[in-house]
C-alpha positions in Angstrom: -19.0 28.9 16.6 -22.0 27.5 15.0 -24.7 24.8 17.1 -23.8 22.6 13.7 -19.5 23.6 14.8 -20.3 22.4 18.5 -22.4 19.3 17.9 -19.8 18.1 15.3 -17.1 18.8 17.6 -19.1 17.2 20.4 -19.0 14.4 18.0 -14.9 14.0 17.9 -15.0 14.5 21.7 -17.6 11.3 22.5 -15.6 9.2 19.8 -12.2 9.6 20.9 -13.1 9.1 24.2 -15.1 6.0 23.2 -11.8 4.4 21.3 -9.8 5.3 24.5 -12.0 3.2 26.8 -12.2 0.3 24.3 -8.5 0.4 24.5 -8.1 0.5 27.8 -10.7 -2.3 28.3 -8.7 -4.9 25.9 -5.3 -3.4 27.3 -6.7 -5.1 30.9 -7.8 -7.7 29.6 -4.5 -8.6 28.4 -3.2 -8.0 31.6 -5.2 -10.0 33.3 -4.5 -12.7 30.4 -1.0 -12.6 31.5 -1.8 -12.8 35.0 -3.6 -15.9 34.8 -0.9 -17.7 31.9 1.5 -16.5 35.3 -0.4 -18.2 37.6 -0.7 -15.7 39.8 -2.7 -16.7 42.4 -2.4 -12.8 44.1 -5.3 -12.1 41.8 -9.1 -12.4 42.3 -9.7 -13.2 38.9 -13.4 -13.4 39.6 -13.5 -9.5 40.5 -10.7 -8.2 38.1 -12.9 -9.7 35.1 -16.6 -8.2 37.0 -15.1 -4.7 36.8 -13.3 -4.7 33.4 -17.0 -6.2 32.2 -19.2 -3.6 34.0 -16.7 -0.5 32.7 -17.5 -2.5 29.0 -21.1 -2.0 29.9 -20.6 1.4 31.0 -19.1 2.1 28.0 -21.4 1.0 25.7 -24.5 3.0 27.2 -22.6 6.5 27.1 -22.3 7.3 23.1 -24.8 7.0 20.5 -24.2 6.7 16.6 -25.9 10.4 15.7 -24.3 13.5 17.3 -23.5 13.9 19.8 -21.5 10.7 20.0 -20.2 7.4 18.4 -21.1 4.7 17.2 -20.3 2.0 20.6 -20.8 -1.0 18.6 -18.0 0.0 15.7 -15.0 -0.8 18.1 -12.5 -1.2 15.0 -13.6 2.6 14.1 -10.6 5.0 14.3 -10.3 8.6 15.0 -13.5 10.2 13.1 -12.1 12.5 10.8 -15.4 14.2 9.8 
């Protein structure tokens, strides 16, 4: 396999895993959404939200828009077909 093979597959690799953690961000977001239309009062909101925010933040920092990575500001991007 080529360097060009392994940086564009390096590529694919960042960006799906990019779109998996956006997903999984807005999916508990939702959730706790539906928590709070509940009224659950089990949940520290407070918390729940500081974690799903600093996992967003986390997020953000690890891919770039050049290889290898994806672009962490396109979040309506789907799988990179390149």
């Amino acid at each position: 396999m080529s360097e060009a093979e392994i940086w564009t597959n390096q590529k694919k690799i960042n960006g799906r895993l990019c779109q998996v953690d956006w997903r999984l961000i807005e999916a508990l977001k939702e959730v706790v959404e539906a928590l709070r239309a509940s009224g659950s009062n089990a949940v520290d909101f407070h918390k729940l939200k500081g974690l799903i925010d600093e996992a967003e933040e986390i997020s953000a920092s690890v891919a770039i828009p050049d290889p290898p990575g994806c672009n962490p500001f396109e979040r309506s991007a789907g799988p990179d077909t390149r």
